[in-house]
mmCIF file of the N, C-alpha and C atoms, coordinates in Angstrom:
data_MODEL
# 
_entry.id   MODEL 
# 
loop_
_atom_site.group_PDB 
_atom_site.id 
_atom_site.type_symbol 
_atom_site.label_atom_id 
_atom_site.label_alt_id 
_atom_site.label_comp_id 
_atom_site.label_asym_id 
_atom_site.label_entity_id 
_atom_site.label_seq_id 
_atom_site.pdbx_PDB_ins_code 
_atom_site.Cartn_x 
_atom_site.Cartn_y 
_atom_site.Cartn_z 
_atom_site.occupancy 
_atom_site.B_iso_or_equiv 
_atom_site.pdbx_formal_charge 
_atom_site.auth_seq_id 
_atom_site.auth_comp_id 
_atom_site.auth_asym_id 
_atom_site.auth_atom_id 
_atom_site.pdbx_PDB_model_num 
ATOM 1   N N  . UNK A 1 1  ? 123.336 -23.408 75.414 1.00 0.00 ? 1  UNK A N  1 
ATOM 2   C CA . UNK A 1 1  ? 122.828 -24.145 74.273 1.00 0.00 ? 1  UNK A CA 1 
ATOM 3   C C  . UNK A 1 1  ? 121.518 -24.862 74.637 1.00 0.00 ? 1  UNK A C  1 
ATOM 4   N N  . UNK A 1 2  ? 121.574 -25.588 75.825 1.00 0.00 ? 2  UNK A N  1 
ATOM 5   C CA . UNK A 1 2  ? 119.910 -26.058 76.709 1.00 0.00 ? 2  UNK A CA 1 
ATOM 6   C C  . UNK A 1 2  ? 119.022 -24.996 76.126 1.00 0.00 ? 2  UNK A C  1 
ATOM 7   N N  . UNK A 1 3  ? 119.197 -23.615 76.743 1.00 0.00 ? 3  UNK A N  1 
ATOM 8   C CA . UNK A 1 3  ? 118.473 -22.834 76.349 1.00 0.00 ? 3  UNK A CA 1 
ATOM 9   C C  . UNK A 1 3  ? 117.862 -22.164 75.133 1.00 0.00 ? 3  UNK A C  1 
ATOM 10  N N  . UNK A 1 4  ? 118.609 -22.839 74.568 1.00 0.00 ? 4  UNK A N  1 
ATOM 11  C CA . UNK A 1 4  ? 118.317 -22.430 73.182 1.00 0.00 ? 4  UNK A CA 1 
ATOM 12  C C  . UNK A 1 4  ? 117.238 -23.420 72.257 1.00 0.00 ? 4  UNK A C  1 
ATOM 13  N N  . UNK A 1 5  ? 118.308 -24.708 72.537 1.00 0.00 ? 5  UNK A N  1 
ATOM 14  C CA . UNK A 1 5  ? 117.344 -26.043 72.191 1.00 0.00 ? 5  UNK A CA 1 
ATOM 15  C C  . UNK A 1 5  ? 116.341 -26.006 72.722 1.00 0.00 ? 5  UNK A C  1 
ATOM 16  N N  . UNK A 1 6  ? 115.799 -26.057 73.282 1.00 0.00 ? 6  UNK A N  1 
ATOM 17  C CA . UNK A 1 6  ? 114.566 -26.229 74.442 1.00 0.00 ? 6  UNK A CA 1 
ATOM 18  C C  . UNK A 1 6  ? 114.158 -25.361 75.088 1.00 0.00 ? 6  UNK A C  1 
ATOM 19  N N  . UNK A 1 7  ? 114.480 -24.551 75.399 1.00 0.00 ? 7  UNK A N  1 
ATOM 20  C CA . UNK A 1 7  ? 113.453 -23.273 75.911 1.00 0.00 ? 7  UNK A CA 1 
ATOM 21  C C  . UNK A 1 7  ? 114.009 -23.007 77.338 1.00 0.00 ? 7  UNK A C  1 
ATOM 22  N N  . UNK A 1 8  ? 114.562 -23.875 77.516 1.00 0.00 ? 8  UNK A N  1 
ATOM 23  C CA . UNK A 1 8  ? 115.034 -23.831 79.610 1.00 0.00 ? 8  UNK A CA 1 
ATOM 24  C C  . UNK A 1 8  ? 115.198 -22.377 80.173 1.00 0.00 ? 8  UNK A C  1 
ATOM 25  N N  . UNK A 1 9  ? 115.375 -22.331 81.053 1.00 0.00 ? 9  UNK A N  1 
ATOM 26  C CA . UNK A 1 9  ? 115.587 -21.388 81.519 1.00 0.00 ? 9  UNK A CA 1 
ATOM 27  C C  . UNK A 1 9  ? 116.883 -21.711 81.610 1.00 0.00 ? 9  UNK A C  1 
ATOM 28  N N  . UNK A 1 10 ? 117.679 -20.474 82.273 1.00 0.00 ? 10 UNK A N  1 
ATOM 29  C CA . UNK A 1 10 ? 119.424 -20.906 82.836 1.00 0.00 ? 10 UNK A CA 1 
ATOM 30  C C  . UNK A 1 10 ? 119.180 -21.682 83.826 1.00 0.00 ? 10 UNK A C  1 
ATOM 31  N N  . UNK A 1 11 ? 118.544 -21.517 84.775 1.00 0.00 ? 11 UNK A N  1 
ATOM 32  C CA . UNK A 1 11 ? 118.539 -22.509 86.477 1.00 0.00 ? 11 UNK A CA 1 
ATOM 33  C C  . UNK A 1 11 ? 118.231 -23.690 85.806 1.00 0.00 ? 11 UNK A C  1 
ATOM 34  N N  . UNK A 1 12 ? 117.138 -23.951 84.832 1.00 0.00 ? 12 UNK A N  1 
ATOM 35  C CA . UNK A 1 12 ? 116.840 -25.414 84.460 1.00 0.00 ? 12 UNK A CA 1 
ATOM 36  C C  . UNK A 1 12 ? 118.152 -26.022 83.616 1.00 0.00 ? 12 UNK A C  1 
ATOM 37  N N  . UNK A 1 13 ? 118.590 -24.962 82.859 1.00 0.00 ? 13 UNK A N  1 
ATOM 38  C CA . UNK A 1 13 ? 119.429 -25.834 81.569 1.00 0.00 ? 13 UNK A CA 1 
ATOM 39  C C  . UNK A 1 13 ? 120.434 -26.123 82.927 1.00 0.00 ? 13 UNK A C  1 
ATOM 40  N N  . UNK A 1 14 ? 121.134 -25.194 83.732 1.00 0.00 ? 14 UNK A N  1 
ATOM 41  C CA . UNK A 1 14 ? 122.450 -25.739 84.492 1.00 0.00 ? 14 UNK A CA 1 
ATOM 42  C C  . UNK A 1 14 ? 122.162 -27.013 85.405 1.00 0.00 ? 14 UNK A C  1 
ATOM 43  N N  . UNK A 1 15 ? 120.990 -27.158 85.852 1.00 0.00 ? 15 UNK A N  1 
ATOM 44  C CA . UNK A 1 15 ? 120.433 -28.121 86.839 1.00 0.00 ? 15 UNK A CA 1 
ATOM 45  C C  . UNK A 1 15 ? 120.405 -29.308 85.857 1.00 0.00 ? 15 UNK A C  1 
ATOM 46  N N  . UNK A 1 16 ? 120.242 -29.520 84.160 1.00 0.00 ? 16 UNK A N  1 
ATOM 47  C CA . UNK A 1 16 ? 119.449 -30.637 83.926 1.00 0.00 ? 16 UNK A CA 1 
ATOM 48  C C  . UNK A 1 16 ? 120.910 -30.837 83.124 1.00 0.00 ? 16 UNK A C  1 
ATOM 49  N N  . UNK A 1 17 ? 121.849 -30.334 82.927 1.00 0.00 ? 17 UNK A N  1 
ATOM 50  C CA . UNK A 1 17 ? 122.895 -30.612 82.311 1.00 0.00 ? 17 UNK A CA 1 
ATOM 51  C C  . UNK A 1 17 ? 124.213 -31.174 83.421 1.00 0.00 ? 17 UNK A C  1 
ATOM 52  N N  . UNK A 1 18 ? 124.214 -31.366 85.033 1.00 0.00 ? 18 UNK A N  1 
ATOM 53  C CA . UNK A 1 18 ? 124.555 -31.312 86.355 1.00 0.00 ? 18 UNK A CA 1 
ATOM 54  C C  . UNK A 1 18 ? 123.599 -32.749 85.758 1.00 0.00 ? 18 UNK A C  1 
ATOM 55  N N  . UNK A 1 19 ? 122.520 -33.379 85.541 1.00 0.00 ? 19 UNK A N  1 
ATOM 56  C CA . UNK A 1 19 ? 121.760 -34.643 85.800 1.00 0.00 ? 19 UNK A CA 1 
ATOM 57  C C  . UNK A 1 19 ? 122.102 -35.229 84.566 1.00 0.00 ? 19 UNK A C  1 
ATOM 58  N N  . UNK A 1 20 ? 122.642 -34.767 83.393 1.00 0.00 ? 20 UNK A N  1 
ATOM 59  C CA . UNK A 1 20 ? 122.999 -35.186 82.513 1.00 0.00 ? 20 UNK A CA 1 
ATOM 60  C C  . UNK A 1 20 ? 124.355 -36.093 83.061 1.00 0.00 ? 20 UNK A C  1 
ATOM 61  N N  . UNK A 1 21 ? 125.379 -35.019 83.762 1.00 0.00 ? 21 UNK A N  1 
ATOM 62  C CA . UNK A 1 21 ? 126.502 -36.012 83.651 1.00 0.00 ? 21 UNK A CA 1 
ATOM 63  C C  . UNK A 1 21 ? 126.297 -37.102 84.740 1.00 0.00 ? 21 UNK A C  1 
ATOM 64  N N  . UNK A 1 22 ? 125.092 -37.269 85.423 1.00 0.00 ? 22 UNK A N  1 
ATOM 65  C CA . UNK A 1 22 ? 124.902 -38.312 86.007 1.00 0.00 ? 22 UNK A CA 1 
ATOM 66  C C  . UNK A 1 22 ? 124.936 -38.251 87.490 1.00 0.00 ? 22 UNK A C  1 
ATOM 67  N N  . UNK A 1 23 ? 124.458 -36.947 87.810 1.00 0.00 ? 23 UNK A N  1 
ATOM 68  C CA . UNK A 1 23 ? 124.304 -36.715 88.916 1.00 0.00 ? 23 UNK A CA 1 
ATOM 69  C C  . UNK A 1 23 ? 122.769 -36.551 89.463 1.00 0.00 ? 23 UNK A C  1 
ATOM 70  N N  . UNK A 1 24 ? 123.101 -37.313 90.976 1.00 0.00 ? 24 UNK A N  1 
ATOM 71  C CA . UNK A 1 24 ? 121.849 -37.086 91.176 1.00 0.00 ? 24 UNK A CA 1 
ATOM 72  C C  . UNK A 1 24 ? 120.744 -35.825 91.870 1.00 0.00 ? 24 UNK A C  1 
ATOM 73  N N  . UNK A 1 25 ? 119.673 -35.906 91.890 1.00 0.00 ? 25 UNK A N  1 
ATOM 74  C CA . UNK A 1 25 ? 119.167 -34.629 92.003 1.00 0.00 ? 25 UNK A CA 1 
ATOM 75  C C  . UNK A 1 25 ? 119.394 -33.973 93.168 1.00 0.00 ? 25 UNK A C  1 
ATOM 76  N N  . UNK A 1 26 ? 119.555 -34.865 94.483 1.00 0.00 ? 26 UNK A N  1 
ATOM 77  C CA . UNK A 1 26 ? 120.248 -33.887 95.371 1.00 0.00 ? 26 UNK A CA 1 
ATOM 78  C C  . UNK A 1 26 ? 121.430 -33.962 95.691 1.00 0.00 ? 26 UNK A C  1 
ATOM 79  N N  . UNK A 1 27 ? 122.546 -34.053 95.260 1.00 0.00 ? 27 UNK A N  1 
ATOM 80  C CA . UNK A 1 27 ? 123.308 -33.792 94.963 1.00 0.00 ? 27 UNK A CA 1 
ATOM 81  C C  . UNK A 1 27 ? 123.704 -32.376 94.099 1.00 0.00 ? 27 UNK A C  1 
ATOM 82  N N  . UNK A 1 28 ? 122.535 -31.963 92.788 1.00 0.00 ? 28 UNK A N  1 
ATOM 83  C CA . UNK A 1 28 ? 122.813 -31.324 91.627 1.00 0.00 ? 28 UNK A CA 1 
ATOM 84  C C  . UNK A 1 28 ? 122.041 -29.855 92.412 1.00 0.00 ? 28 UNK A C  1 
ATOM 85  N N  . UNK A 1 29 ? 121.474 -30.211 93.151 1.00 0.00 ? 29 UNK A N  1 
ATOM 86  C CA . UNK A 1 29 ? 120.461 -29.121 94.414 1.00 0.00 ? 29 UNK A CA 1 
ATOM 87  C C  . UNK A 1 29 ? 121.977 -28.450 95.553 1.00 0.00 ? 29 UNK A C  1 
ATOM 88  N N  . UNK A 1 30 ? 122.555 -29.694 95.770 1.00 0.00 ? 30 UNK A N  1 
ATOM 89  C CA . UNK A 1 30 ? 123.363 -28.813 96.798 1.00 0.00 ? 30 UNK A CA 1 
ATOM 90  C C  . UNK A 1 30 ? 124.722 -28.143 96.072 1.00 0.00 ? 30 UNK A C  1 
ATOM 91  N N  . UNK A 1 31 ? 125.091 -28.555 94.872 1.00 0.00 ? 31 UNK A N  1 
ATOM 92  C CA . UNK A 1 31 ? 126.501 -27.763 94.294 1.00 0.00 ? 31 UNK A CA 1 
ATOM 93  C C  . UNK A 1 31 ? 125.764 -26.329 93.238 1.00 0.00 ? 31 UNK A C  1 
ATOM 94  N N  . UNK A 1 32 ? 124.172 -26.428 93.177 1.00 0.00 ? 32 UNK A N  1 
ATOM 95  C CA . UNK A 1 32 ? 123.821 -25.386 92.600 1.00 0.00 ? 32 UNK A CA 1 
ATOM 96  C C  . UNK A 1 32 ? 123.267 -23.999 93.353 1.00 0.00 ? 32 UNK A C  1 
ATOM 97  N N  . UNK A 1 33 ? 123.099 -24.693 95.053 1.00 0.00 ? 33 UNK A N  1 
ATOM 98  C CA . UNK A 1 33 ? 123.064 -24.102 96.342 1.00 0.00 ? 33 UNK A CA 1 
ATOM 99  C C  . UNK A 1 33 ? 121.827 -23.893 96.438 1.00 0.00 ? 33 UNK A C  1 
ATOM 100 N N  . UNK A 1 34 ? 120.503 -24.767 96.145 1.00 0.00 ? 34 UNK A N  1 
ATOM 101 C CA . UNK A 1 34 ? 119.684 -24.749 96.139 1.00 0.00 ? 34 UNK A CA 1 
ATOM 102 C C  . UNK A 1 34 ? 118.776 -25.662 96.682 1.00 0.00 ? 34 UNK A C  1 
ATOM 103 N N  . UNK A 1 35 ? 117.335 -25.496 97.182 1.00 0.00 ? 35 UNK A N  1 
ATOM 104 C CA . UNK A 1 35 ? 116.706 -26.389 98.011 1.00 0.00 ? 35 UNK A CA 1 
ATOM 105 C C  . UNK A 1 35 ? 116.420 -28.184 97.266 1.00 0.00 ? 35 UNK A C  1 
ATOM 106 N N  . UNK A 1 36 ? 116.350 -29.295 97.795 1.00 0.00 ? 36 UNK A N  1 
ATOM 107 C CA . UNK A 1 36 ? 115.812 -30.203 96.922 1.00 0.00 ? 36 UNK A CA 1 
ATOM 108 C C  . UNK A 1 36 ? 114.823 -29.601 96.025 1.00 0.00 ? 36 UNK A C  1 
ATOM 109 N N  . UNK A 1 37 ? 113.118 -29.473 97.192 1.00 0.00 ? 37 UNK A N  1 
ATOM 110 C CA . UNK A 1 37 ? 112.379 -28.556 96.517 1.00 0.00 ? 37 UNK A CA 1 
ATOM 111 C C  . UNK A 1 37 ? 112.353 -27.903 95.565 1.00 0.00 ? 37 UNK A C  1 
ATOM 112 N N  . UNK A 1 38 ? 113.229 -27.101 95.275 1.00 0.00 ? 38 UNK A N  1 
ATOM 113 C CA . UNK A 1 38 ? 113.719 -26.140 94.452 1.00 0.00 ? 38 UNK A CA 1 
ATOM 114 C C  . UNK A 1 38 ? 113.751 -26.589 93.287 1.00 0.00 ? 38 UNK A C  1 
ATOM 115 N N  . UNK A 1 39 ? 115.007 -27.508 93.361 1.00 0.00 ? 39 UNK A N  1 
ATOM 116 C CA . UNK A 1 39 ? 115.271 -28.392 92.583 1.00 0.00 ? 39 UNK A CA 1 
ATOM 117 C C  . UNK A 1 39 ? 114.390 -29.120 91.444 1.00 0.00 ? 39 UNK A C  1 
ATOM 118 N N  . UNK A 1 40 ? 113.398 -29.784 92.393 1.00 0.00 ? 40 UNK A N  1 
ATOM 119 C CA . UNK A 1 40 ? 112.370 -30.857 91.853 1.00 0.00 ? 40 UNK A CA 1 
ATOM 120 C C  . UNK A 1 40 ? 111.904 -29.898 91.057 1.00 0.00 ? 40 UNK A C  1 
ATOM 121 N N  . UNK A 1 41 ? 111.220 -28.402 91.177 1.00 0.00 ? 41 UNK A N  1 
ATOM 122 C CA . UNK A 1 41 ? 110.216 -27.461 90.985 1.00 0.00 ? 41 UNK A CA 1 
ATOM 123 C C  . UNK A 1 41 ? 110.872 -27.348 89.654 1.00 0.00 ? 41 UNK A C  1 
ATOM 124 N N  . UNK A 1 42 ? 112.345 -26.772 89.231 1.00 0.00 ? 42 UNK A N  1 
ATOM 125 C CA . UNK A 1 42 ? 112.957 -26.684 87.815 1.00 0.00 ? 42 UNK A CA 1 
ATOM 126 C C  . UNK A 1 42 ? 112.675 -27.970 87.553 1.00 0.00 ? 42 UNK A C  1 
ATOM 127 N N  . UNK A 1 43 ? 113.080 -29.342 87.939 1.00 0.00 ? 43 UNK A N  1 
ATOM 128 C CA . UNK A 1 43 ? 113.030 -30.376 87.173 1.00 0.00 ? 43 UNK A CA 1 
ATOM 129 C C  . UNK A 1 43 ? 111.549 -30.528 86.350 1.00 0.00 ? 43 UNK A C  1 
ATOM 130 N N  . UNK A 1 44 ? 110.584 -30.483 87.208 1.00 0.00 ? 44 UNK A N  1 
ATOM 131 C CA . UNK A 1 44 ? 109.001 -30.622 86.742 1.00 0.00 ? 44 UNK A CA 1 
ATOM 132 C C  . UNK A 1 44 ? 108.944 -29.396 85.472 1.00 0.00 ? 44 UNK A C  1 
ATOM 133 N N  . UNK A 1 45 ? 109.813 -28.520 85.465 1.00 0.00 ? 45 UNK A N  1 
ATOM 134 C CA . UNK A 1 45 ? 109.408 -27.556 84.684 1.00 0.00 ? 45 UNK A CA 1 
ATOM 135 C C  . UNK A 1 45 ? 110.033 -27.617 83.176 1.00 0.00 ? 45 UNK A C  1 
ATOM 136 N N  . UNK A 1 46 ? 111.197 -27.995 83.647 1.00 0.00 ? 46 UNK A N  1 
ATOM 137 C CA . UNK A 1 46 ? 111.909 -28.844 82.385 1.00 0.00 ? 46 UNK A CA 1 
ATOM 138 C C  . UNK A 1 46 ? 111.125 -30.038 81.308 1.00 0.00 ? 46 UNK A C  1 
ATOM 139 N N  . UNK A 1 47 ? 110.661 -30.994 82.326 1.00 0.00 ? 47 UNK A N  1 
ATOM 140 C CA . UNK A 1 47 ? 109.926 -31.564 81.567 1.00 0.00 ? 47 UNK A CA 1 
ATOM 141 C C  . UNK A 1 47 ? 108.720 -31.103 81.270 1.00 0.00 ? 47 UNK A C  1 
ATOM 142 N N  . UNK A 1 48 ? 108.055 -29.966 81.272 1.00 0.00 ? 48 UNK A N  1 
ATOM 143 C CA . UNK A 1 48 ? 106.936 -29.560 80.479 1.00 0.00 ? 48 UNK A CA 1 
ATOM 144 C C  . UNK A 1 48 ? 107.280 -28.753 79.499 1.00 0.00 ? 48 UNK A C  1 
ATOM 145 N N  . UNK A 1 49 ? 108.837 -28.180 79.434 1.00 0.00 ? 49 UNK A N  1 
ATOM 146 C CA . UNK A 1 49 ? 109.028 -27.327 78.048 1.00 0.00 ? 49 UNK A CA 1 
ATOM 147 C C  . UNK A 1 49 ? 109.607 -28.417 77.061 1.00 0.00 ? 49 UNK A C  1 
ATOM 148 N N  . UNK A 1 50 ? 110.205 -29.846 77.781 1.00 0.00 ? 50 UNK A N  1 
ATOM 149 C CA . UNK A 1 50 ? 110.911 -30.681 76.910 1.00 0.00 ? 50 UNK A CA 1 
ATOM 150 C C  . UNK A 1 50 ? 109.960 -31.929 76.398 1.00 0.00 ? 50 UNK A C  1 
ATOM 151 N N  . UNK A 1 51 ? 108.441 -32.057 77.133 1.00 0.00 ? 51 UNK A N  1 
ATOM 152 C CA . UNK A 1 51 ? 107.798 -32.854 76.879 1.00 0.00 ? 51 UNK A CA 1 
ATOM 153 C C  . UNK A 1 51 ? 108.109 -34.142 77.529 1.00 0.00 ? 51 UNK A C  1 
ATOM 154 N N  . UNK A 1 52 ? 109.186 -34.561 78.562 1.00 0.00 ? 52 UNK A N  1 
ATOM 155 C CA . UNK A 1 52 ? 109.571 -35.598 79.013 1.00 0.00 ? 52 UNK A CA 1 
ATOM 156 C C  . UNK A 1 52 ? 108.787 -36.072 79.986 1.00 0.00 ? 52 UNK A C  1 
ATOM 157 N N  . UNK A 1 53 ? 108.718 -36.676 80.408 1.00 0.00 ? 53 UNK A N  1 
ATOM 158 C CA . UNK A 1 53 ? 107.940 -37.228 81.886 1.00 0.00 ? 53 UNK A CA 1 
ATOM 159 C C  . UNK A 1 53 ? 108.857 -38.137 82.913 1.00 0.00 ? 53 UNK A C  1 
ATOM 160 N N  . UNK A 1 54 ? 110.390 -38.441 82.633 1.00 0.00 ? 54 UNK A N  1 
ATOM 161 C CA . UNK A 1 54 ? 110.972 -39.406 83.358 1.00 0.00 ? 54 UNK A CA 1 
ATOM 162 C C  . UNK A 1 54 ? 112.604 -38.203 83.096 1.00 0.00 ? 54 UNK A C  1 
ATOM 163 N N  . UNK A 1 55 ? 113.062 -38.379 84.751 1.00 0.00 ? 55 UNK A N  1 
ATOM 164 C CA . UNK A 1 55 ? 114.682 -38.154 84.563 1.00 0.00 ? 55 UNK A CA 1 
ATOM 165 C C  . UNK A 1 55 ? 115.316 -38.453 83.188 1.00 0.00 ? 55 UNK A C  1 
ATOM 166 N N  . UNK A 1 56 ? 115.253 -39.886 83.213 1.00 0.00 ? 56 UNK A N  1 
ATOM 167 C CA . UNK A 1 56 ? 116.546 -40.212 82.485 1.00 0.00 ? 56 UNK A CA 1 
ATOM 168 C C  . UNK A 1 56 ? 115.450 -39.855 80.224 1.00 0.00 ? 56 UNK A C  1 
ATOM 169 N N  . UNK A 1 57 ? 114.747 -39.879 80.560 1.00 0.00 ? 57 UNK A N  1 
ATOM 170 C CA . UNK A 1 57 ? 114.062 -39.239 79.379 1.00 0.00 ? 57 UNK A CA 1 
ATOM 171 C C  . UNK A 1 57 ? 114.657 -38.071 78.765 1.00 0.00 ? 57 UNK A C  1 
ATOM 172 N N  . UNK A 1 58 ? 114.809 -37.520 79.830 1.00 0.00 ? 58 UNK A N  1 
ATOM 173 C CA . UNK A 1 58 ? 115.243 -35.701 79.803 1.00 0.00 ? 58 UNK A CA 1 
ATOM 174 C C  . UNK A 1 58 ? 116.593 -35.868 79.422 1.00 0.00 ? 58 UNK A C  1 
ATOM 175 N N  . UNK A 1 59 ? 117.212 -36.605 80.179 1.00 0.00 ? 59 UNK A N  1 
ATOM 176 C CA . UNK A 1 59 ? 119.096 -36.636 79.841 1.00 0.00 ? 59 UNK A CA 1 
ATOM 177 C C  . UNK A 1 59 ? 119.406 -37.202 78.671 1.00 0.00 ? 59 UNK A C  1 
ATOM 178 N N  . UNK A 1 60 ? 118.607 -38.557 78.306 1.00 0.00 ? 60 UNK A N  1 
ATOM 179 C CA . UNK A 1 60 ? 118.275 -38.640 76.855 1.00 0.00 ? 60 UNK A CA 1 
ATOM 180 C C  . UNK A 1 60 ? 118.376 -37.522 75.813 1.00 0.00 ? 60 UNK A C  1 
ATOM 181 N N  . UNK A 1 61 ? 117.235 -36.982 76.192 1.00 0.00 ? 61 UNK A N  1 
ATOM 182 C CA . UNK A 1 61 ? 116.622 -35.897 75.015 1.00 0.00 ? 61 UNK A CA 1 
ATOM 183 C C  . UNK A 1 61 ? 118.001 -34.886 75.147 1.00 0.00 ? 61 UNK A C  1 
ATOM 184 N N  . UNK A 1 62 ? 118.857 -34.317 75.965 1.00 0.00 ? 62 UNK A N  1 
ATOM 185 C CA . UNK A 1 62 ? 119.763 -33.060 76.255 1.00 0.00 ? 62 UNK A CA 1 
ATOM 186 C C  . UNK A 1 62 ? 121.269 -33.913 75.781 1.00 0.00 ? 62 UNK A C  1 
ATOM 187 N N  . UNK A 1 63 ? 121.103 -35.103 76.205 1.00 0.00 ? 63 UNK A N  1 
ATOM 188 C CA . UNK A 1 63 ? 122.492 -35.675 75.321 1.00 0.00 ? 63 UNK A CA 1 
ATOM 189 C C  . UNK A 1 63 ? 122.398 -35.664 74.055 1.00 0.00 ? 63 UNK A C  1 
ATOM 190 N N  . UNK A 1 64 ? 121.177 -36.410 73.460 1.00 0.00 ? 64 UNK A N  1 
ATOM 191 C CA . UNK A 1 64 ? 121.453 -36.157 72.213 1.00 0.00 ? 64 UNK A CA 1 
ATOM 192 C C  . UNK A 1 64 ? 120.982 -35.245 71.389 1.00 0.00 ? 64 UNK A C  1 
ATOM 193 N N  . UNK A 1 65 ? 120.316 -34.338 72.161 1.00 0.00 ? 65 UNK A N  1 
ATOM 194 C CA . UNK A 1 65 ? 120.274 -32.964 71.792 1.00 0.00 ? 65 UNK A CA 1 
ATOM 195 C C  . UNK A 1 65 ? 121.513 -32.204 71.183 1.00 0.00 ? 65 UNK A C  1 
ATOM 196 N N  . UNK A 1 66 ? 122.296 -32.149 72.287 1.00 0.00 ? 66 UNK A N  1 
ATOM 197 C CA . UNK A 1 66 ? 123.168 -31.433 72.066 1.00 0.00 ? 66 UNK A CA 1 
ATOM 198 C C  . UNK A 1 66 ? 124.532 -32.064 71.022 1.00 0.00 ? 66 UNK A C  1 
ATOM 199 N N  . UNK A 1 67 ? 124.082 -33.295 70.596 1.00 0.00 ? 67 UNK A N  1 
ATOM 200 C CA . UNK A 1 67 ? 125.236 -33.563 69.417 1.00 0.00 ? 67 UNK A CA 1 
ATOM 201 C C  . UNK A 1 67 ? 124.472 -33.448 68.148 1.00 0.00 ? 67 UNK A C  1 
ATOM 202 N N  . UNK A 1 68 ? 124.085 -32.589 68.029 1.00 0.00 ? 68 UNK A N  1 
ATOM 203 C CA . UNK A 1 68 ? 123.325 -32.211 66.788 1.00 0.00 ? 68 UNK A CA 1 
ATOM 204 C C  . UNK A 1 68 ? 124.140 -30.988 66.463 1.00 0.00 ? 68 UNK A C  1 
# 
């Protein structure tokens, strides 16, 4: 549904929906088996398809995104 709303990719929507429930980013890097790096690289990318500029902006926008 990320993907749909917003454009994400799958790696971004599963990574930013993992930061939604309040996890943090490395943390959401190592259960997705992926580098921090990595990580950050979807996060930055997320916020240029979602327009956000801050974490908790983004979890904002995908929480109440998704009760629509």
């Amino acid at each position: 549904m990320l993907e749909q709303l917003h454009g994400l990719t799958r790696c971004e929507a599963l990574l930013a929906s993992l930061l939604a429930q309040g996890m943090p980013l490395h943390d959401a890097a190592a259960i997705r088996g992926i580098s921090y790096e990595t990580a950050r690289c979807q996060l930055k990318s997320a916020f240029g398809k979602t327009g956000c500029c801050r974490q908790p902006e983004l979890v904002a926008l995908l929480v109440n995104g998704c009760r629509r």
